[in-house]
C-alpha positions as CSV (number, residue, x, y, z in Angstrom):
1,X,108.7,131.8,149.1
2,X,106.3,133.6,146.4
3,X,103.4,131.9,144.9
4,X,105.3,132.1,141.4
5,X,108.2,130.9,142.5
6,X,106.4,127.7,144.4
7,X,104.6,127.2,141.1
8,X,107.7,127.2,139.4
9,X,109.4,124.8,141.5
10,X,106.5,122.7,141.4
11,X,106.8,122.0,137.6
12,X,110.4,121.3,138.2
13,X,109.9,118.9,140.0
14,X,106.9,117.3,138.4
15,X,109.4,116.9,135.2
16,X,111.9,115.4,137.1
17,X,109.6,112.6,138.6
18,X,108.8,112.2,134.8
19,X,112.6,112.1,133.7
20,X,113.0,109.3,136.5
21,X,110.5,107.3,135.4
22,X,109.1,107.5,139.1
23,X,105.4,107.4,137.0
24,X,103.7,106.7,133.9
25,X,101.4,108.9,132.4
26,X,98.8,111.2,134.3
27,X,100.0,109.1,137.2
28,X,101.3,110.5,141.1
29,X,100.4,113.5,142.7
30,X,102.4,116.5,144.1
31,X,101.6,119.6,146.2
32,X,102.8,122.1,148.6
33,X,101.9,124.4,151.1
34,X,101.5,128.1,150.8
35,X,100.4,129.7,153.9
36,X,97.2,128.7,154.4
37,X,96.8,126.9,151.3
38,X,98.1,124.1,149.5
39,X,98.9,124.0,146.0
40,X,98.4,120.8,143.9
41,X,98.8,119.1,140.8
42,X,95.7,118.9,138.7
43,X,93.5,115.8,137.3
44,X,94.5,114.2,134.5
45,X,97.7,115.6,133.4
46,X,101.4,114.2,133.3
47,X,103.8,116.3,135.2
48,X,105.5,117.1,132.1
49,X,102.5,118.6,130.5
50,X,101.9,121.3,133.3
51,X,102.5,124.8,133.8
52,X,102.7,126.7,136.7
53,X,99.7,128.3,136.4
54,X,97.7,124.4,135.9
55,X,98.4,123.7,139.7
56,X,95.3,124.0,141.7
57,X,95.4,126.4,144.9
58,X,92.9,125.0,147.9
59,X,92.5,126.3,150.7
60,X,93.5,124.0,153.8
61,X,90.6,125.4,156.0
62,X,88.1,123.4,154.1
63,X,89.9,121.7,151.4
64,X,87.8,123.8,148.5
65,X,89.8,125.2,145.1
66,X,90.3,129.0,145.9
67,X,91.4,129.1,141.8
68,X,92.6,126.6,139.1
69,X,90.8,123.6,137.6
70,X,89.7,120.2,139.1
71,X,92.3,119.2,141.4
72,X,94.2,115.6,142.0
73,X,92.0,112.4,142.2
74,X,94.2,112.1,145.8
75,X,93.7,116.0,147.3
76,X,91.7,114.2,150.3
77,X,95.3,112.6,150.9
78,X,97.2,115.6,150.6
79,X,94.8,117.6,152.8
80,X,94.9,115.2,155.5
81,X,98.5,115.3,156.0
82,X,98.6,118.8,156.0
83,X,96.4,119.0,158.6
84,X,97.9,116.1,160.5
85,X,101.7,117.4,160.1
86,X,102.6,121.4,160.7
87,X,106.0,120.9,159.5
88,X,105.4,119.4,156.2
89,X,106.0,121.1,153.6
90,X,105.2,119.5,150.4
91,X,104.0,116.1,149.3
92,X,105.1,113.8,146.5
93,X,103.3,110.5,145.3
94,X,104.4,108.6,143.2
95,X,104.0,105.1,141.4
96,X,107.8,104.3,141.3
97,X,108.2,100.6,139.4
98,X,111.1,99.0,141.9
99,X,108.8,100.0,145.0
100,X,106.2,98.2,143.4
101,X,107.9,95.6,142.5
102,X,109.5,94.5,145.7
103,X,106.6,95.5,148.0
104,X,104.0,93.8,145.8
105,X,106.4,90.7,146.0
106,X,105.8,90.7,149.9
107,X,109.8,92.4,150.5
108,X,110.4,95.0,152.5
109,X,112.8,97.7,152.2
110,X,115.5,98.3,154.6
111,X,118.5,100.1,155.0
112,X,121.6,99.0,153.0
113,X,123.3,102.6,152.4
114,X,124.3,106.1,154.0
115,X,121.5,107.8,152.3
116,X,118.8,105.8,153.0
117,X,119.6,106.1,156.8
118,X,120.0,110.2,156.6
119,X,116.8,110.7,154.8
120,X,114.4,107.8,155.1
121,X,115.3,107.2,158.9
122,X,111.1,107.1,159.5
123,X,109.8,104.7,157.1
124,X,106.5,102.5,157.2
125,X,104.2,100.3,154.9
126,X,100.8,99.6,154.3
127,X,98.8,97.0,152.5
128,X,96.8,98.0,149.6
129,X,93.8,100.1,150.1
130,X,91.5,101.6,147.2
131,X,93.3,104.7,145.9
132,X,91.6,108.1,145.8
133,X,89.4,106.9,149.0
134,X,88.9,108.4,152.5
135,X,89.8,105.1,153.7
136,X,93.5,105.2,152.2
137,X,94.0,109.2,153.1
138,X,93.0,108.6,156.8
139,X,95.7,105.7,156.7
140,X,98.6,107.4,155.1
141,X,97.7,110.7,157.9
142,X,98.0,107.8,161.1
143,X,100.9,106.4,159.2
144,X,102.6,109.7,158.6
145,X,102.0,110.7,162.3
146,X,105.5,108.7,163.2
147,X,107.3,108.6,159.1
148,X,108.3,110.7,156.4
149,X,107.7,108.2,154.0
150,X,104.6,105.6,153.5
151,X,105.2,102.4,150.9
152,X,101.5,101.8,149.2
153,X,101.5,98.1,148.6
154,X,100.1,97.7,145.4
155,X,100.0,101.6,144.6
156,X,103.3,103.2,145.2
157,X,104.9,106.0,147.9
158,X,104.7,109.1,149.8
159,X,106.9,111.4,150.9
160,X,106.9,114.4,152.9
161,X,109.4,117.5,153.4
162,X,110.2,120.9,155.3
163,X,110.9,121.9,151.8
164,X,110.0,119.6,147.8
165,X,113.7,118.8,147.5
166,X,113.1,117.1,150.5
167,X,110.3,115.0,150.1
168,X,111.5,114.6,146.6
169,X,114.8,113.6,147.6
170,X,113.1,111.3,149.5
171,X,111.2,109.3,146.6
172,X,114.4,109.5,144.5
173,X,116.3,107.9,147.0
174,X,113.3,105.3,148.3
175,X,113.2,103.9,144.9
176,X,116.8,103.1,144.5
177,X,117.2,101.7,147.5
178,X,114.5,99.3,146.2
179,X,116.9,99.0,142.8
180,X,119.0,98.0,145.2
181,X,117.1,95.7,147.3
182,X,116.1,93.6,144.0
183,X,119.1,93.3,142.9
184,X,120.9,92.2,146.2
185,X,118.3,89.4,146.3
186,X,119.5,88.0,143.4
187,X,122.9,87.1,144.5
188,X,122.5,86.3,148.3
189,X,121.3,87.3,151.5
190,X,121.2,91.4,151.3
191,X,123.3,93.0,154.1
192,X,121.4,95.6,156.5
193,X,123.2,98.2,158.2
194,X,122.8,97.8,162.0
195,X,121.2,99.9,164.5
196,X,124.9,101.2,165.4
197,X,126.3,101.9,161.8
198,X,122.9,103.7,161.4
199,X,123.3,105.8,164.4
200,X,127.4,106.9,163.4
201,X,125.9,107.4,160.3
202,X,123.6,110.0,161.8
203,X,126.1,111.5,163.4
204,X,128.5,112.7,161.1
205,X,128.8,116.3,160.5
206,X,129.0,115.8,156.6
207,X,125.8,114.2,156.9
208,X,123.7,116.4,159.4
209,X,125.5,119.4,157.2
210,X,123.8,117.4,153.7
211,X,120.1,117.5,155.0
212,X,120.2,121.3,156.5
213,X,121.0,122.3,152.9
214,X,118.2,120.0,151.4
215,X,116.1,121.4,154.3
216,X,116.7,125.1,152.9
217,X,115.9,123.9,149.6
218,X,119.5,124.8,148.5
């Protein structure tokens, strides 16, 4: 993919997280890789005040700004998982309010639908650590070694992706299976699919056929 065309799909992105109300404000982060560089969302801004030319190109040899302005408060976190993880391909955190919600209540978040099982298969938490620290982006690279996705207690999520609808896709669908989580509390005992429903799950054709597609970025 062209560096235009990233950029591009970048601020798409960044205005959907905003139409989702997945964060507030100048809140969450978002990047992706180019070749040997990463490009990612600047300091300070909401995602639906960017253009593509505000995202902030650094190289992932030393994690300095090749061009653009001061990058994300978290590009330590985003560095770290590129070096940590070949295959990922983009990065999305976020601050999404039902994540937060159940997780800062002590709740976890398990599997209750089809969805949840086909993209957030590798899942893991961890309790709150300062943001924008060395301390929390060495912890979300260990956890990221075995997951695609890491719950933040007290902070939010990340995701990770061969391609942003992927990881993206992956926060989207994170946050309503919290939705769903809170609200299954509220009349009974929530129902978790098994290992075996998860596993035929898996297996379908329609499903495996879903995530190439999202894996193409189509």
């Amino acid at each position: 993919m062209e560096e235009v065309r990233l950029r591009e799909e970048l601020v798409q992105y960044g205005r959907r997280i905003v139409q989702r109300g997945l964060v507030v404000g100048p809140g969450g982060n978002l990047s992706a890789r180019f070749g040997e560089y990463m490009l990612i969302s600047p300091s300070g801004f909401a995602f639906d005040e960017m253009c593509p030319e505000d995202y902030v190109k650094i190289s992932l040899q030393d994690g300095k700004v090749i061009s653009g302005g001061k990058p994300s408060s978290e590009i330590l976190m985003h560095w770290l998982i590129y070096l940590e993880r070949q295959d990922v391909m983009a990065v999305v955190h976020t601050h999404p309010p039902f994540v937060l919600g159940v997780t800062g209540g002590g709740g976890t978040i398990q599997p209750m639908f089809p969805d949840f099982v086909a993209y957030l298969a590798r899942t893991t938490i961890l309790d709150y650590i300062t943001p924008c620290t060395m301390d929390l982006a060495e912890a979300v690279r260990n956890a990221l070694r075995d997951a695609d996705a890491v719950l933040l207690r007290n902070h939010g999520l990340v995701t990770v992706g061969l391609t942003l609808k992927e990881a993206y896709y992956r926060t989207e669908i994170m946050e309503e299976a919290a939705r769903i989580t809170a609200v299954s509390k509220i009349f009974g005992n929530p129902r978790v699919l098994s290992a075996r429903e998860c596993a035929d799950i898996l297996n379908l054709d329609a499903e495996k056929y879903r995530q190439e597609l999202v894996r193409k970025g189509l």
